[in-house]
C-alpha positions as CSV (number, residue, x, y, z in Angstrom):
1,X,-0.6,-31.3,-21.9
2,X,-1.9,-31.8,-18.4
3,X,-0.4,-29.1,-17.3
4,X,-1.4,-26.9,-19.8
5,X,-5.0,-28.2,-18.7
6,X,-3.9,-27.3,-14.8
7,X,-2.7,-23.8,-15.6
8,X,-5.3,-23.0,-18.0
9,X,-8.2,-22.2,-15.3
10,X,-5.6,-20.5,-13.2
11,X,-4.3,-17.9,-16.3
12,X,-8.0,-17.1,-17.1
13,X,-8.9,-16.1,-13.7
14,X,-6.0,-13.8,-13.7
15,X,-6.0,-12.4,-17.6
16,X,-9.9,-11.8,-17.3
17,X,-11.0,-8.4,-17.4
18,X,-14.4,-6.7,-15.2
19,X,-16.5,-3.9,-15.8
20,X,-16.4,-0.8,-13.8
21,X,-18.7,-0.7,-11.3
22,X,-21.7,1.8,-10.9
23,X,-20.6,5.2,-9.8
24,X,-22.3,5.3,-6.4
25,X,-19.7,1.8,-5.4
26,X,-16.2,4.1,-6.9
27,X,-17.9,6.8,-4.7
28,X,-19.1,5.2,-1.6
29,X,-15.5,3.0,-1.4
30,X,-13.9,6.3,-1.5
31,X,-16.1,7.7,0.8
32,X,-15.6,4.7,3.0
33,X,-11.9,5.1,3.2
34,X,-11.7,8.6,4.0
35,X,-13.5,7.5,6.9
36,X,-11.2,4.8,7.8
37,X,-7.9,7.6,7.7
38,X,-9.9,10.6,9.1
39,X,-11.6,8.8,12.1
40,X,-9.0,8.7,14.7
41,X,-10.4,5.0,16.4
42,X,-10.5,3.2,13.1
43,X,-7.6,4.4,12.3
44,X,-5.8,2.8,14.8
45,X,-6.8,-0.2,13.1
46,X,-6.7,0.4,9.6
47,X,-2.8,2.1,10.1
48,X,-1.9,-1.6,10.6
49,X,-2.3,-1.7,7.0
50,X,-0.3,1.0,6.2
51,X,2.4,0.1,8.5
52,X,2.8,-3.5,6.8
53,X,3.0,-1.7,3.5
54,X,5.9,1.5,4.8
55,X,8.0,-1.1,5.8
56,X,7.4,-3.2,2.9
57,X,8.6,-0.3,1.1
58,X,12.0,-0.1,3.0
59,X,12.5,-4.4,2.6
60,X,11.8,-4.4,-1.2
61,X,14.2,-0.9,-1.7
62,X,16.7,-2.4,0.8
63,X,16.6,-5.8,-1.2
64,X,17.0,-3.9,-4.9
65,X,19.9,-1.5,-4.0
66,X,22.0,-4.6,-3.1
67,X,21.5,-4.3,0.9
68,X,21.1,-7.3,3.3
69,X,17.8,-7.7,4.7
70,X,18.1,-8.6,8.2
71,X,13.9,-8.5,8.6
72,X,10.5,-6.5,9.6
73,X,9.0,-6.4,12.9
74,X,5.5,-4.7,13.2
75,X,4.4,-3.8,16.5
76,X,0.8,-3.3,18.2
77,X,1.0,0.6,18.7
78,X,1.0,0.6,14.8
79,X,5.1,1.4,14.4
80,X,7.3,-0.6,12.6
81,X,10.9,-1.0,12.5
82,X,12.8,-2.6,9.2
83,X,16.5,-4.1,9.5
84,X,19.3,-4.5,6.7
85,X,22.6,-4.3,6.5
86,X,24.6,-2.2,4.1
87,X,27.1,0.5,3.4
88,X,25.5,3.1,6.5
89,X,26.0,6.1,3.7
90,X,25.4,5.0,0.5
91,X,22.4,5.8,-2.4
92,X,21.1,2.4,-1.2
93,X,20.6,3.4,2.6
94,X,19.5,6.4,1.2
95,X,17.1,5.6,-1.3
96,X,16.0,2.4,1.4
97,X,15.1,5.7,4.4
98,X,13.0,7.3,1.7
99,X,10.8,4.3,0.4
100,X,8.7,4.0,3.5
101,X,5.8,6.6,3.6
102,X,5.7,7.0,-0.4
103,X,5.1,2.9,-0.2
104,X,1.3,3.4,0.1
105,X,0.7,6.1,-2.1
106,X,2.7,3.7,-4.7
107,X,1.4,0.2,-3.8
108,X,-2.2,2.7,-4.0
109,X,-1.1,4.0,-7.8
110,X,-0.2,0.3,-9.0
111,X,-3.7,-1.4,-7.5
112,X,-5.6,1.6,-9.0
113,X,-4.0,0.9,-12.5
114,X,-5.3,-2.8,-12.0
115,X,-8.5,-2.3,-10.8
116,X,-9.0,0.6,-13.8
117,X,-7.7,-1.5,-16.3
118,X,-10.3,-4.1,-15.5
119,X,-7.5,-6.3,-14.3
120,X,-9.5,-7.0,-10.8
121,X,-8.6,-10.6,-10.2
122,X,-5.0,-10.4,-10.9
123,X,-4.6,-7.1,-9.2
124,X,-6.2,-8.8,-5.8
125,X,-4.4,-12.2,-6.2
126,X,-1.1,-9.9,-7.0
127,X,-2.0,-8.3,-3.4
128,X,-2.3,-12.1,-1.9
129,X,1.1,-12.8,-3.2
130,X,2.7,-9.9,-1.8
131,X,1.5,-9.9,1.4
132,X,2.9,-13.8,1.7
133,X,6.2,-12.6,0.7
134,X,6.5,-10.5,3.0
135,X,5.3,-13.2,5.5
136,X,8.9,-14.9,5.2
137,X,10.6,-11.7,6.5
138,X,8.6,-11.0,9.8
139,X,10.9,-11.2,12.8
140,X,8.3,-10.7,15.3
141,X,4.9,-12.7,16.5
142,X,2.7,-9.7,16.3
143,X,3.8,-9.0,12.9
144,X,3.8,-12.6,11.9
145,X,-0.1,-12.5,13.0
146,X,-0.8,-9.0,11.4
147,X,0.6,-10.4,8.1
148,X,-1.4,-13.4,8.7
149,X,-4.7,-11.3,8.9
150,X,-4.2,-9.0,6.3
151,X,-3.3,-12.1,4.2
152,X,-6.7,-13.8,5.0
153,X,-8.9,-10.7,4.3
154,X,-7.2,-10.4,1.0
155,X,-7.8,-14.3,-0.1
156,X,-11.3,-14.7,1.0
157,X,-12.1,-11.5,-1.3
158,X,-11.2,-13.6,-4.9
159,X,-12.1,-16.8,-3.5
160,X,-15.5,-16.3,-1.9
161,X,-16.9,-13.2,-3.0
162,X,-18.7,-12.3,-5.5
163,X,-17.2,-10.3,-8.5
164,X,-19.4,-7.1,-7.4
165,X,-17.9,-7.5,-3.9
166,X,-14.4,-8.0,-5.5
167,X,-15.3,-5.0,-7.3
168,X,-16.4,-2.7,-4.9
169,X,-13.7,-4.1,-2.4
170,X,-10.7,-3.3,-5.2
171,X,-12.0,0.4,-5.4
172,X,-11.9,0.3,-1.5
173,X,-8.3,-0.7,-1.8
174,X,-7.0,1.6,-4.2
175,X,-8.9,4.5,-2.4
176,X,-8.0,3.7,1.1
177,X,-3.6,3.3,0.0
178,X,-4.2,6.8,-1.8
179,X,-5.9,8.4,0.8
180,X,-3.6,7.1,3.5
181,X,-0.7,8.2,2.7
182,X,-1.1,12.0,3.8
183,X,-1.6,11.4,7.3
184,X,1.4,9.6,8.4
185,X,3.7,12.3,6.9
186,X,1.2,14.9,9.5
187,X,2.1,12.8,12.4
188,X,6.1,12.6,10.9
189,X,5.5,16.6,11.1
190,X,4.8,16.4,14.7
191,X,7.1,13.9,15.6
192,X,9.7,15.4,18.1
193,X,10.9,11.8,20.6
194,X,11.7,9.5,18.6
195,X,14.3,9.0,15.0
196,X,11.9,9.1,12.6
197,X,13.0,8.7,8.1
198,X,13.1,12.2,7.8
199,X,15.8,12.3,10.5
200,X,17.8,9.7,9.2
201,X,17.7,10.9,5.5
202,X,18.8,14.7,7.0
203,X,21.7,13.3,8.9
204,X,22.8,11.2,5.4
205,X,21.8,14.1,3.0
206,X,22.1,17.1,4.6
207,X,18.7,18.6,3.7
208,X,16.7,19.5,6.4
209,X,13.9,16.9,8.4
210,X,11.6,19.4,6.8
211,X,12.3,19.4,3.7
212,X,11.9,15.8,3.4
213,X,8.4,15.8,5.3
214,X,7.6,17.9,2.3
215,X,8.5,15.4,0.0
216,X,7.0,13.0,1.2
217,X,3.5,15.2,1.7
218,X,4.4,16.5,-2.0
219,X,4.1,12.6,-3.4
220,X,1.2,11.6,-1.0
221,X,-0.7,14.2,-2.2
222,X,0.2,13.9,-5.6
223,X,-0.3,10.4,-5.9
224,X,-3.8,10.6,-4.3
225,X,-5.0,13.3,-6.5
226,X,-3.5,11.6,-9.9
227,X,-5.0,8.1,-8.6
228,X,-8.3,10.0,-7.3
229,X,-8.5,11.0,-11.0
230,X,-7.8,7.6,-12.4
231,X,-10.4,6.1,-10.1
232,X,-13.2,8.7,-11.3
233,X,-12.3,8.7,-14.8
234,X,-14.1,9.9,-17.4
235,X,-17.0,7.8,-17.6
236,X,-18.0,8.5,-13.9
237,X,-17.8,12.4,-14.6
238,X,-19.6,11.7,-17.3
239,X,-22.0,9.9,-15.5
240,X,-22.4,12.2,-12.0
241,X,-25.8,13.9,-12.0
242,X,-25.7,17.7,-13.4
């Protein structure tokens, strides 16, 4: 029974459900994160971000097709480099190149569905948890202090704030994971000195670099316009003036 009594708090904080907030917070968070992907100085900082969660994409993909995961470094200039071990030609490797830029866009559609849902609390501390998973496979100090950042921002959110912050700051999430995960597939487009995923995944697949940069522009901008959508919703078209 005590217990019970512990875990009892603990599962209503997490299986509580919040309002939407007013129209001009969904608007000015997505506002607010366009800025933080079209401004070129802020985002070298909020790219971070979408660097942990690329190569988050290739460890968990890497980890579920069967591959050994060797670890994750995450460098200051924003790139990222993920290790595993594997058949070199197989779906896995495969299916492990491809899951770094759509990670965003799909760590963006999975937050919006919690924050829309009115899931806020679980959806933030579900964030927390991930982000100290990944913590374990960090081979490097930078990335091991990145992690350790994004991690605290993310915590003092359901701890401290209030839930209108939480709110407003969950909408910011979801936006900003949409919205970013266009314009690393533009700088893979104009990425000629380095092996970059696309190249990989033409050398295993045989379809052009190009036609992978597609694909991956084709989800991002998919994913941002379905979760765009989702975001919005009905009661805030509703609600716009005119």
């Amino acid at each position: 029974m005590a217990s019970v009594n512990v875990l009892s708090p603990v599962w209503e904080t997490l299986s509580a459900t919040s309002p939407a907030p007013p129209v001009w917070v969904v608007l000015g968070a997505a506002a607010l994160a366009l800025y933080g992907v079209v401004d070129t100085k802020t985002w070298r900082t909020t790219r971070h971000l979408v660097t942990l969660v690329h190569e988050g994409g290739h460890a968990v993909i890497a980890v579920a097709t069967g591959r050994q995961l060797d670890g994750v470094k995450l460098r200051a200039d924003t790139s990222g480099l993920t290790l595993s071990r594997g058949n070199p030609q197989g779906l896995g490797m495969i299916a492990t190149a491809a899951a770094g830029y759509p990670g965003p866009t799909a760590l963006g559609l999975v937050v919006t569905v919690g924050v829309v849902s009115g899931h806020l609390a679980a959806t933030l501390w579900g964030c927390v948890f991930l982000v100290a998973a990944f913590l374990v496979v960090i081979r490097n100090l930078f990335g091991v202090l990145s992690v350790l950042v994004t991690g605290a921002i993310l915590i003092s959110v359901p701890i401290w704030a209030p839930s209108a912050v939480q709110a407003a700051f969950g909408y910011l999430l979801a936006w900003f994971l949409l919205l970013s995960g266009t314009r690393p597939v533009l700088e893979l487009h104009r990425e000629r000195h380095a092996v970059t995923d696309a190249d990989i995944l033409a050398r295993l697949t045989g379809v052009p670099r190009t036609g992978w940069v597609g694909v991956f522009l084709l989800i991002a901008v998919g994913g941002a316009a379905a979760g765009g959508w989702a975001l919005l919703g009905p009661t805030v078209w509703e609600r716009l003036p005119g």
